[in-house]
Backbone as numpy.savetxt, mean C-alpha at the origin, in Angstrom:
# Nx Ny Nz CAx CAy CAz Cx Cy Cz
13.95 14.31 -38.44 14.25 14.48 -37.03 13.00 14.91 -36.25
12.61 16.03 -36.54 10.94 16.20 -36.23 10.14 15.14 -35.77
10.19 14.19 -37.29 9.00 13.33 -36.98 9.28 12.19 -35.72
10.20 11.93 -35.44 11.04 11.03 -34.66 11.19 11.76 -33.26
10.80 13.19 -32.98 10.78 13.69 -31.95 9.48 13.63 -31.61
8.63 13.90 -32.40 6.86 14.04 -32.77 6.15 12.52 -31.53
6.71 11.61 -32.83 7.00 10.12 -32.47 7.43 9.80 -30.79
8.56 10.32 -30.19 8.57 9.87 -29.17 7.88 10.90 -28.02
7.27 11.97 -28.14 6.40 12.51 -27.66 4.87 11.74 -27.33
4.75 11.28 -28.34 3.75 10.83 -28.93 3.91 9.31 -27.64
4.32 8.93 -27.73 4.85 7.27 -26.51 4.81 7.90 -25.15
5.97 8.66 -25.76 5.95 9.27 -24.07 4.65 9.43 -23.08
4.01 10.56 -23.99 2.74 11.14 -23.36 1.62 9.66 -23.32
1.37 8.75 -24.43 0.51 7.41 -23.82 1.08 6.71 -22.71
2.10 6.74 -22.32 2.79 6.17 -21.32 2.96 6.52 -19.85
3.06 7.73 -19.96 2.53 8.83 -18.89 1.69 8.33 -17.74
0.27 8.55 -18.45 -0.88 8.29 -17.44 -0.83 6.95 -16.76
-0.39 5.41 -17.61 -0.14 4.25 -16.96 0.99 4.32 -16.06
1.72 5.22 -16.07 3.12 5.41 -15.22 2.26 5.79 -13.74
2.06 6.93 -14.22 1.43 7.69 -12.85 0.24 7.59 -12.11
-0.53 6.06 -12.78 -1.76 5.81 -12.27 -1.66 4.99 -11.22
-0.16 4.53 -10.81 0.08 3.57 -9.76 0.72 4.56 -8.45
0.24 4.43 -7.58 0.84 5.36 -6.23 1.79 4.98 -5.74
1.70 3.51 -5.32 2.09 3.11 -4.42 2.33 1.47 -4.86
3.99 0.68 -5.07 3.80 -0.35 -5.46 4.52 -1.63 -3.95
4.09 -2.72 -3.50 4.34 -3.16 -2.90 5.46 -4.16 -3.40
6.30 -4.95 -2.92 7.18 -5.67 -3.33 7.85 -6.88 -2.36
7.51 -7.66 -2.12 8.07 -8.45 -1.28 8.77 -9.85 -2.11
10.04 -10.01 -1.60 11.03 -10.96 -2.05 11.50 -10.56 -3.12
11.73 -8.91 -3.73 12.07 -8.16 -4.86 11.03 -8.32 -5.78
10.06 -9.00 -5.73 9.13 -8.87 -7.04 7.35 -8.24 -6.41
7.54 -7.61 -7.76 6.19 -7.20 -7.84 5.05 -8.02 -7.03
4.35 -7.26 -5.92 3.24 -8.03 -5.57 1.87 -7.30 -5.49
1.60 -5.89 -5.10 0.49 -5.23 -5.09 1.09 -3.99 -5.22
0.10 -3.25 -5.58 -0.16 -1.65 -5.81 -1.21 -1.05 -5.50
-1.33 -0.08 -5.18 -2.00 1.13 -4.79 -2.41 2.04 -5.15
-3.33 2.31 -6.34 -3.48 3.23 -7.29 -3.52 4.70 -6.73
-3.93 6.31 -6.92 -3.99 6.90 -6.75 -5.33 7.32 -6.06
-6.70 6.36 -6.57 -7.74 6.37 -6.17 -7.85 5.36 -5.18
-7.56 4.79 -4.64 -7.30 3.66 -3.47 -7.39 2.40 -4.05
-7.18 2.62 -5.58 -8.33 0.78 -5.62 -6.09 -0.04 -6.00
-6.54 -1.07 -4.76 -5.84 -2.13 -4.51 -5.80 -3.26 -5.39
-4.50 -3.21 -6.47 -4.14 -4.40 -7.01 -3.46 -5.50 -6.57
-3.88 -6.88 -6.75 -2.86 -7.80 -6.47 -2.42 -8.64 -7.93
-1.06 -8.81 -8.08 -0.97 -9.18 -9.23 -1.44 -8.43 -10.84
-1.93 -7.34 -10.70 -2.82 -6.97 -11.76 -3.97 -6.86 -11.59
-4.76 -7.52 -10.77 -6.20 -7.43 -10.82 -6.49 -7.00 -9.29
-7.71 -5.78 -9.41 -8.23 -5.19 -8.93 -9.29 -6.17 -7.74
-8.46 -6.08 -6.57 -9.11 -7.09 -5.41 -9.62 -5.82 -4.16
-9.34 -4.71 -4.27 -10.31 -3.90 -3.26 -9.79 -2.77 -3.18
-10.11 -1.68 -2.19 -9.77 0.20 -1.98 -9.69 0.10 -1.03
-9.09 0.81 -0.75 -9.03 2.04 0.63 -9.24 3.64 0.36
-10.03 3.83 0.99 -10.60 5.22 1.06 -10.00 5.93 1.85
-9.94 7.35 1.50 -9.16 8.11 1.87 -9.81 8.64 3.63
-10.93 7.72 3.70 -11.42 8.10 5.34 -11.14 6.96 5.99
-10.48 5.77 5.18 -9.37 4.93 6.07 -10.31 3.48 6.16
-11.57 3.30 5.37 -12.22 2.22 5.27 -11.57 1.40 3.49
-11.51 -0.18 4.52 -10.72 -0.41 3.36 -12.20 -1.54 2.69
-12.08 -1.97 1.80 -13.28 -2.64 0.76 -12.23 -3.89 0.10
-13.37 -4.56 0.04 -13.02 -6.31 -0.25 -14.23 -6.81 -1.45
-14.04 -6.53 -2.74 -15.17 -6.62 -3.85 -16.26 -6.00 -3.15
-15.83 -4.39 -2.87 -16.90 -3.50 -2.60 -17.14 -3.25 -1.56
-17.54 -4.73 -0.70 -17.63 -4.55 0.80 -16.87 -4.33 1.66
-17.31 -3.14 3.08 -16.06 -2.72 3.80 -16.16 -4.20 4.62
-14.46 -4.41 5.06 -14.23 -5.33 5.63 -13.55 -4.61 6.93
-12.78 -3.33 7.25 -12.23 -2.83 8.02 -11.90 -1.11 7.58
-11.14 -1.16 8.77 -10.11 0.28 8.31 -9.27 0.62 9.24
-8.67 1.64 8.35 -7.42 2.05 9.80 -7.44 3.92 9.75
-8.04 4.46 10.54 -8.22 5.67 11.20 -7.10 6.58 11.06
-6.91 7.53 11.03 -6.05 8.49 10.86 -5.23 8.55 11.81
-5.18 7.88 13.12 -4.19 7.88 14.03 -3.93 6.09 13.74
-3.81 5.87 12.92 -3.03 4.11 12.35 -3.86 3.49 13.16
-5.00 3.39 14.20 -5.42 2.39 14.53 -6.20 1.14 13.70
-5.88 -0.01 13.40 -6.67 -0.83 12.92 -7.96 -1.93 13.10
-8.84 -1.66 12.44 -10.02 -2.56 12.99 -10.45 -3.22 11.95
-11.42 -4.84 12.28 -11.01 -5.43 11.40 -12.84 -5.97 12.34
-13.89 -5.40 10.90 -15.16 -5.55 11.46 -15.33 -5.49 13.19
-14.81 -4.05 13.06 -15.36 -3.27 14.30 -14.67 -3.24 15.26
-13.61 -4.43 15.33 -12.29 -4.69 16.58 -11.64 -4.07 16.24
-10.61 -3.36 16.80 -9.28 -3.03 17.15 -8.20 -4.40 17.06
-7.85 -4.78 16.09 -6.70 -5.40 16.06 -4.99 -4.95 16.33
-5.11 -4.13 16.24 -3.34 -3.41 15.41 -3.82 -2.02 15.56
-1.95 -1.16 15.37 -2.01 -0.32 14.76 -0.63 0.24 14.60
-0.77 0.33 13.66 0.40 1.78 13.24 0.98 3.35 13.92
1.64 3.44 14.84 2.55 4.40 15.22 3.09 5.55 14.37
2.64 6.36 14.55 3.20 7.93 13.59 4.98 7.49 13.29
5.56 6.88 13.79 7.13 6.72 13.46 7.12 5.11 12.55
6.31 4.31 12.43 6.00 3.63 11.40 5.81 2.17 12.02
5.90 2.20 12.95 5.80 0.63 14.06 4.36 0.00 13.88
4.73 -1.30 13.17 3.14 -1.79 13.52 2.99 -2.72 14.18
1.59 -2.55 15.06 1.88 -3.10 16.20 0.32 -4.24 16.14
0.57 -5.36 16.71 -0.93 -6.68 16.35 -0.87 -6.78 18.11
-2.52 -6.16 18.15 -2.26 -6.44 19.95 -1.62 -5.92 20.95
-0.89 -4.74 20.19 -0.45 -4.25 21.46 1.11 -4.07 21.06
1.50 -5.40 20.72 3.41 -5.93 20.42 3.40 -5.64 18.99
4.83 -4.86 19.05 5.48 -4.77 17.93 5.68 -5.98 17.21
5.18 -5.97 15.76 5.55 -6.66 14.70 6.36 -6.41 13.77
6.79 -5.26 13.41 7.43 -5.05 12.45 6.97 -3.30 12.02
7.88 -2.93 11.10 7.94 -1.39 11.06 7.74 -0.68 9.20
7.31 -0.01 8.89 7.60 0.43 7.58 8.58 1.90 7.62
8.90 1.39 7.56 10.51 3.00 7.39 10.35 4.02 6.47
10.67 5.00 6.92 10.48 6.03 6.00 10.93 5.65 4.46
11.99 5.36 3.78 12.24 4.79 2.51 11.40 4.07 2.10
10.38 3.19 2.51 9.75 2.18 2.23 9.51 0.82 2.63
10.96 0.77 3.17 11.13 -1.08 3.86 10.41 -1.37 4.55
9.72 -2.15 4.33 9.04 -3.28 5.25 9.37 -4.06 5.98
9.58 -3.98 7.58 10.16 -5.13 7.94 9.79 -5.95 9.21
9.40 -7.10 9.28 9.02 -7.60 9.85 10.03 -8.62 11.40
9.70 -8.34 12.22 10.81 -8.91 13.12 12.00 -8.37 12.96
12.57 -7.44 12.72 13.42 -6.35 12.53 13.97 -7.28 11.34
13.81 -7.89 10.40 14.09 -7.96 9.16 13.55 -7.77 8.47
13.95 -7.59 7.21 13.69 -6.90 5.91 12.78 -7.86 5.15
10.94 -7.17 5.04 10.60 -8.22 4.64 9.79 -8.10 3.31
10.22 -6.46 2.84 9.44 -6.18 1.74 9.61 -4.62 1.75
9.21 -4.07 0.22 9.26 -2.84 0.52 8.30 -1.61 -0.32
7.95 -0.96 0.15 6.65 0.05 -0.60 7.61 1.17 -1.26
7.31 1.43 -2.19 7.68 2.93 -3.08 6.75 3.90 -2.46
7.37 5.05 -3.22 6.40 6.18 -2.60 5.77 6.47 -1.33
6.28 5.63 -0.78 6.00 5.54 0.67 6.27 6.39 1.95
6.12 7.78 1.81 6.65 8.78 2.30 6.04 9.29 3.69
4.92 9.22 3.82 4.18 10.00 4.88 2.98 8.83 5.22
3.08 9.47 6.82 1.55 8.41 7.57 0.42 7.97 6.31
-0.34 8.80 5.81 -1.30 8.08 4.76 -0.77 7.02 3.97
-0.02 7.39 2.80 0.92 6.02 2.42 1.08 4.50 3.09
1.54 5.15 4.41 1.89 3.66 5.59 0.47 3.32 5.81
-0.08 3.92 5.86 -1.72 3.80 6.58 -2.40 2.86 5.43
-2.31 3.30 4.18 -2.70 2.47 2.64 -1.76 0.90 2.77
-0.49 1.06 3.23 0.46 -0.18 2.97 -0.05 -1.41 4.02
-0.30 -0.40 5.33 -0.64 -1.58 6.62 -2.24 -2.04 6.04
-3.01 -1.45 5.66 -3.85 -2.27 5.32 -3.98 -3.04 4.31
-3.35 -2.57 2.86 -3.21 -3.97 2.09 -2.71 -5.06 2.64
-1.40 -4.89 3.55 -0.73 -5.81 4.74 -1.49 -6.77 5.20
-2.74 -6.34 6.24 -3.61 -6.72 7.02 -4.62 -7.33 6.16
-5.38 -6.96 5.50 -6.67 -7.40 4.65 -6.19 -8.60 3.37
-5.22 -8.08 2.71 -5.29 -8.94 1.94 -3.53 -9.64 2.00
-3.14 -10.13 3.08 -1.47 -10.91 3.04 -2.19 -11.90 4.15
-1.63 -12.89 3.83 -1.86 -14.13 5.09 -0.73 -14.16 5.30
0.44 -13.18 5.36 2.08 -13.38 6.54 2.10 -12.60 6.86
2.12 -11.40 6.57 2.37 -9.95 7.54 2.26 -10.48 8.90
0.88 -10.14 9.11 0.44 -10.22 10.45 -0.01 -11.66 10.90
0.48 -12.96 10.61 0.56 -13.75 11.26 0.22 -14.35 12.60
């Protein structure tokens, strides 16, 4: 019995760190599509396509391509495109596009168009709108 407790200790704890090395997972059409590690670096599919830094510059194989500021504004090489609203509204230009909700939902045109875990507070949304923006060709359309 021991060893069989030993044993699943033993899984448990290797399993652990890959559990908790993901922050933040994105999901659109119910399946897995990107994540958000704890250190900013941005998966798509599994593989490591860029970060966001915790001073809101996001990176594209290293190079910054944009960021979004601590008050959700977004810029996208130096413009102001968008931004994100402290109540979760994101906005392209000015007009509402779609919202991330406190639970996570993503939704675009007031439908449901995807949804983030862990998705609890402005930073989170701030990490989600820019994987959104930088690396989705529908979000922001």
């Amino acid at each position: 019995m021991l060893r069989l407790i030993a044993a699943f200790l033993l899984v448990f704890s290797a399993a652990t760190p890959a559990i908790a090395a993901t922050d933040i997972e994105i999901r659109i059409g119910g399946s897995s599509w990107a994540t958000i590690d704890d250190d900013g670096t941005i998966r798509i599919s599994g593989s490591s396509v860029g970060k966001f830094e915790s001073g809101g510059t996001v990176r594209r194989s290293g190079s910054s391509v944009g960021r979004v500021t601590s008050d959700g504004t977004i810029y996208d090489s130096g413009s102001s495109v968008g931004r994100l609203d402290s109540d979760g509204t994101v906005r392209k230009s000015g007009s509402s596009i779609g919202k991330i909700d406190s639970d996570g939902t993503i939704r675009r045109s007031g439908s449901s168009w995807g949804r983030a875990s862990s998705c609890s507070d402005h930073d989170d949304r701030r990490a989600v709108v820019a994987v959104l923006y930088f690396f989705n060709d529908d979000y922001f359309r």
